[in-house]
N, C-alpha and C positions, 0 to 999 in steps of 0.2 A: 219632518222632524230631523234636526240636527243633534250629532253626538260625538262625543271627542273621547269618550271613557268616563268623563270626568263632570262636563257640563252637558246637558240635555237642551235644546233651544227650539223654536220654531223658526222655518224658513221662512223669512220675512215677504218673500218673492212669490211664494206659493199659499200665502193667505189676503185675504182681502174681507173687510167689514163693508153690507150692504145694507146702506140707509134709508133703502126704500121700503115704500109700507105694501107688507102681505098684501093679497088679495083677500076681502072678508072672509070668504070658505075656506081660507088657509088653515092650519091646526096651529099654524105660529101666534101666541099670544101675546100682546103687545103691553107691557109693563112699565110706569116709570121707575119701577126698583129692580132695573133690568140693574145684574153683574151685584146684587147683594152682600151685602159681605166682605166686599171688596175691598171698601173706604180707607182700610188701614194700611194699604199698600201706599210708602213715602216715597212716589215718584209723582215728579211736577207732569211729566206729559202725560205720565197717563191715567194722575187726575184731571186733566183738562179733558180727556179724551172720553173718560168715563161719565162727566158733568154735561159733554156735549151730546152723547150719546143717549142720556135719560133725558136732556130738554127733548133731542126729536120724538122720542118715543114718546113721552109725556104728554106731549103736543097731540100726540095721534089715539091716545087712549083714553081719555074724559070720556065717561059715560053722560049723560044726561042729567043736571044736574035736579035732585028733585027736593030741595029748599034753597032757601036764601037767607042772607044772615040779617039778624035783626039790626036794625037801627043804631048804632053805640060808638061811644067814643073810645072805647075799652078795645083792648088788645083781644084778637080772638083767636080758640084754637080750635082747631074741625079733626074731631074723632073719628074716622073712619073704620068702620071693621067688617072683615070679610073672612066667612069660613065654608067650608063645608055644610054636609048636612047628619052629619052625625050627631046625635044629643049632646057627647062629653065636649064637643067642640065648640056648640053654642052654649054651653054651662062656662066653660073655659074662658071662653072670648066675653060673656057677661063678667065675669071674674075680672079681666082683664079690664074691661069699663068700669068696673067699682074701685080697682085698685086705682086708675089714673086719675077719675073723676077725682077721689078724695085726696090725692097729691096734688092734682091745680088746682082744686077749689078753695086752696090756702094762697091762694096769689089772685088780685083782682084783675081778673081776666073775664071771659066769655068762653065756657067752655057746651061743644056743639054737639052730638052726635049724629049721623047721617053715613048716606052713599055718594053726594056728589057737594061741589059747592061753588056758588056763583054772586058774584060781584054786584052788588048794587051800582050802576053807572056813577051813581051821587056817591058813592061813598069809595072808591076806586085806590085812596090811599090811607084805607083802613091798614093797620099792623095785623096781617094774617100769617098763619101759619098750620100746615094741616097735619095730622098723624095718623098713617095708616097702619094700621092691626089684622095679622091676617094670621088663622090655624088650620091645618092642612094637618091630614092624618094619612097614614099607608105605613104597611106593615107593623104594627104594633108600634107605632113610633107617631108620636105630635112633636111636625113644626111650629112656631110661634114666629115672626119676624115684625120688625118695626119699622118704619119709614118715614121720616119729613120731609116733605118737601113745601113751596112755597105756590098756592092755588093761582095764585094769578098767571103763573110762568110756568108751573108744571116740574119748576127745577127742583134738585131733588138735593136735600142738605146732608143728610146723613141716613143710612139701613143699617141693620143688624136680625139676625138671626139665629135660633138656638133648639134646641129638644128641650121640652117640658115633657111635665108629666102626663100621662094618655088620660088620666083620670081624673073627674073633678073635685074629688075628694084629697086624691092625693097634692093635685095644683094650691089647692086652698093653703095648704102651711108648707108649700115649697119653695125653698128659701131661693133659689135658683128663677123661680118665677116674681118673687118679690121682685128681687135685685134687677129683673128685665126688665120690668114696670118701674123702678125708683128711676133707671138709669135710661128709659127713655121717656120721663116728665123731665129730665133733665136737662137731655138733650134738645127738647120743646121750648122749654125756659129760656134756654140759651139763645133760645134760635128769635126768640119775640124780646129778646133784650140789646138784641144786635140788628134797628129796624135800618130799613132800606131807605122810608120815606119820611114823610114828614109827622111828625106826632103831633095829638092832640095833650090836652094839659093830663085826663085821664092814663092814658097810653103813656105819657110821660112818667106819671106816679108807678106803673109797676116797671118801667125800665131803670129806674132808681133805686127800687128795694133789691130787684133780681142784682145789682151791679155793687148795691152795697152788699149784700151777701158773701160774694166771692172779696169782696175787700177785708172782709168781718176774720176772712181765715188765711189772711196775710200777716196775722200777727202784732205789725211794728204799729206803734203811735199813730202816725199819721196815718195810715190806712184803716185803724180803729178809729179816729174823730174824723176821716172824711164819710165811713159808713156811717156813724151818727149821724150829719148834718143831712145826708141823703135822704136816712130814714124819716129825720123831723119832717123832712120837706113834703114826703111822699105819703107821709101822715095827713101833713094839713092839704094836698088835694086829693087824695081818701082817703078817709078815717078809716080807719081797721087794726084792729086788737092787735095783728103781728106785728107791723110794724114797730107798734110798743113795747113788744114782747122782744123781740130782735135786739132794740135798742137796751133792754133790762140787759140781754144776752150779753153784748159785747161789754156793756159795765161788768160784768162779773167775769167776762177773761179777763176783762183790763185789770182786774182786780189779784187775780191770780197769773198773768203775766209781767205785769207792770209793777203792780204792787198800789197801783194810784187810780182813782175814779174820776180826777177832776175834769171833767168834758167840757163844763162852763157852760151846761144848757136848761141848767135850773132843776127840772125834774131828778129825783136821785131815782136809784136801780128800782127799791121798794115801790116807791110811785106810779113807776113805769108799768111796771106788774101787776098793780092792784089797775089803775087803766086799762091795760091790754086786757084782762079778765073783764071789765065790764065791757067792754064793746065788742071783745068775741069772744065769749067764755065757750063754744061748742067748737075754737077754732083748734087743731091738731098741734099747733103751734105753738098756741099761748101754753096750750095745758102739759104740753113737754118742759117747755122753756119754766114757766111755775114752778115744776116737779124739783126742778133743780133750787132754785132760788129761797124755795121753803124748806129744802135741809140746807144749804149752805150757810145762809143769811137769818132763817129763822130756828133753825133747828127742829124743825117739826115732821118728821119721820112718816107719820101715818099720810100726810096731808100729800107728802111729795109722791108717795107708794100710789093712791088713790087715780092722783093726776096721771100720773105717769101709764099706770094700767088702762087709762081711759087712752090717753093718745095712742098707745100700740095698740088697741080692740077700734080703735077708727080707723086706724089704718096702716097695716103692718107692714107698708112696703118703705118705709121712714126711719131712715136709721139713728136719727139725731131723739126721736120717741124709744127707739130701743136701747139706745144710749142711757138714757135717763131713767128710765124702767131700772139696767141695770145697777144705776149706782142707788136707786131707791130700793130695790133687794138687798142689795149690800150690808146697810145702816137698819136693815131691819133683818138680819139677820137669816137670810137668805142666799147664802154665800154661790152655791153649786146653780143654781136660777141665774141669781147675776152674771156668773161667767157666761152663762151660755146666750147669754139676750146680751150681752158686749162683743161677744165672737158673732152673734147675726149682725150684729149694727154693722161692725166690720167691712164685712163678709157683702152687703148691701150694699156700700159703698167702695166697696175695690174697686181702683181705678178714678175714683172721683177726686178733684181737688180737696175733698172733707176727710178721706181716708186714714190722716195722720191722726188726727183730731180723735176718731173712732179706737186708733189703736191705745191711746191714752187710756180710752176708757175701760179697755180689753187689761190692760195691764193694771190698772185697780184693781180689779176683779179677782182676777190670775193673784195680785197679794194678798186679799180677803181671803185667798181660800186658801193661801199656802202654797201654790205652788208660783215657788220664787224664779223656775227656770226660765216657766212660760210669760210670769210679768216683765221679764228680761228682755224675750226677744220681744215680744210686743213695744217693749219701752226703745228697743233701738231700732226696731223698724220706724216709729213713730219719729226718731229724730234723725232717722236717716232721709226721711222726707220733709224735717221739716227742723234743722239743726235748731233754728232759733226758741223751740217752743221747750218753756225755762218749766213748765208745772210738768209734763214728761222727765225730764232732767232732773227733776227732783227725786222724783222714784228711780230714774237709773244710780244716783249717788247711795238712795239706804239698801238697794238690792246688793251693788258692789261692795257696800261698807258690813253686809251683811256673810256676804264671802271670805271675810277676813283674807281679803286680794289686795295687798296695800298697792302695786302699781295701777291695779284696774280702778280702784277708788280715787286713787289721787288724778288718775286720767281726766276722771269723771267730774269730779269737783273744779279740776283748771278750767273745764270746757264751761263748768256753769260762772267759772268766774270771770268770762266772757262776756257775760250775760248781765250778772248781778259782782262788779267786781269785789264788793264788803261779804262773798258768801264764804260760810264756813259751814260746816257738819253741824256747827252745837246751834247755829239756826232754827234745826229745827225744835228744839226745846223754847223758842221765843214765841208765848202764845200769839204773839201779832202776825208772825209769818205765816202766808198763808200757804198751811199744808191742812187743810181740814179732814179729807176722809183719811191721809198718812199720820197722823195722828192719833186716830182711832184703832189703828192696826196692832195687832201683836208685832207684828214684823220692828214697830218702833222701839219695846220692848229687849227685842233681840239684838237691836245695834248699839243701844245708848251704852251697855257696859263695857262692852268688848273693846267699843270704839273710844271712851273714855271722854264721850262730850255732854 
């Protein structure tokens, strides 16, 4: 070890990495999720270094594999899980199976669980991807970690690693475990949307939805009507509720971002909805995405409550279900519930491309209930990830206008007239403009006089 006062280093000359494999009775045990944790260190070589190092090791640690995957033109994922032998650990790790299962079982996929996995000769450039699960207990203390890598090659896409809760009681509603579980179906997703080889027409279909998705929370125009076309496509070679659901979804930002629905693909939003329900009314998806679209679109309060409640009790590690929960609380006057089911949504999504989106929802809530401070920052966190997103920007203008801050309002208002150059304050008094749940707020009450629009 090298030290100058200041910087700490390793002598490069007195260390050496050895790639050869233990002897069996070794105690060294041989991991592709060797150096865990690691992944977010932004150096080129010694990600190369670290990639090169889990393929050999990888290579050298396949157990025996004891299934094979069935027969299918569909994208497949292989659930791996590995723990201990303590009870709370195997409650844990079932836990951990219930939460993931119900997060890809929303994507037409093939989803596996086992210890080992092996290639059909005939089927060699299937879209695989496997995720291993592993909890480990000592000293009052449960690790959890996550791992993809890619079965044919052993290579190793992404680990992560965390402390949960020792308990399986206390695991069930810990938000910390959720968010481990949303955020490595994600990383899954990502990884079987980004194939190596060649796809079948099935395997095609969910690499289309997964890709319209991230497009869906791009905001602009044209990345709203390329999701669309994607989602039509990956509808007619599988039929499935989400996709329709999806497609209802983006009509109704376009609606509160754009102001315009016109996609030009015939179906309108309602159609889409009332479809995605009948071909998968038990999907997690549809019945978030519903929750929303029946108070928006229809004004029916109970019906959005009902839906909404069922997506978060399917499956609580979905922050776009707790989303929707909250703003179904909200209109049913639920105010202190909504906050706190918009702050998990959140919260479950830190870090994800969708996180903007969540704080939006966090700062309705935060207005519902009064507290104007916290709809605040929520609202400029939200556009500080995402300047363009114009229904955020709405709530920053009545919270500012509501400060009686004439510089911080007028700030506020120039940036939306960026956006929407015809905007002004008295806007929102024009029942067309879509400010629905702002509307309903006392808080509109508070600005219309003082502000004189």
């Amino acid at each position: 070890m090298l030290t100058d006062g200041s910087v700490v280093s390793l002598d490069r000359d007195r260390i050496k990495i050895d790639f050869s494999t233990p002897p069996v009775d070794s105690h060294v045990t041989l991991r592709a999720d060797v150096f865990e944790g690691l992944d977010e260190i932004k150096d080129r070589e010694f990600e190369h270094l670290l990639r090169d190092i889990r393929m050999l090791l990888g290579k050298n640690s396949h157990t025996v594999p004891d299934f094979t995957a069935p027969r299918s033109d569909k994208p497949v994922i292989i659930l791996e899980f590995v723990s201990g032998d303590e009870s709370d650990n195997q409650l844990i790790l079932q836990l951990a199976r219930d939460r993931l299962h119900n997060q890809l079982s929303e994507h037409d996929i093939i989803v596996i669980a086992g210890t080992g996995f092996v290639l059909e000769s005939s089927n060699r450039n299937r879209n695989c991807v496997a995720l291993r699960v592993c909890v480990n207990s000592a000293d009052d203390a449960t690790y959890m970690s996550f791992s993809t890598f890619l079965p044919t090659s052993g290579m190793q896409l992404w680990s992560e690693g965390a402390l949960v809760p020792a308990l399986f009681a206390d695991a069930a509603t810990s938000l910390s475990f959720d968010r481990f579980c949303f955020r490595a179906s994600e990383k899954v997703l990502d990884a079987i949307s980004d194939p190596k080889s060649e796809l079948s027409a099935t395997q095609f279909a969910s690499v289309l939805a997964r890709r319209a998705h991230r497009r869906i929370f791009q905001l602009d125009w044209d990345s709203l009507a390329s999701a669309d076309q994607l989602l039509q496509r990956a509808f007619e070679i599988t039929p499935h509720g989400a996709h329709l659901a999806w497609r209802a979804f983006l009509r109704n930002l376009a609606f509160f971002q754009h102001r315009r629905l016109d996609f030009g693909q015939g179906a309108s939003l309602q159609e889409l909805a009332v479809e995605a329900y009948r071909y998968s009314p038990e999907s997690v998806t549809v019945q978030a995405i519903a929750s929303q679209l029946e108070y928006v679109h229809e004004g029916d309060t109970r019906t959005s409550l009902q839906l909404s409640q069922s997506a978060v009790n399917a499956n609580a590690s979905n922050p776009l279900s707790w989303a929707m929960y909250s703003n179904a609380l909200a209109v049913n006057g639920a105010q202190t519930d909504s906050y706190a089911a918009a702050e998990r949504s959140v919260r479950l999504a830190t870090g994800s491309y969708q996180q903007f989106f969540f704080e939006h929802f966090a700062c309705m809530a935060a207005a519902s209930l009064a507290e104007y401070d916290k709809a605040l920052a929520h609202a400029r966190m939200a556009l500080f990830m995402k300047p363009e997103f114009v229904s955020v920007r709405r709530y920053e203008i009545a919270l500012t206008l509501r400060q009686h801050h004439a510089p911080a309002s007028d700030r506020s208002i120039t940036s939306m007239q960026r956006y929407e150059p015809d905007f002004t304050a008295s806007k929102f008094l024009d029942p067309t403009y879509p400010v629905t749940t702002l509307r309903r707020l006392p808080l509109m009450e508070e600005i219309q006089q003082p502000s004189g629009f």
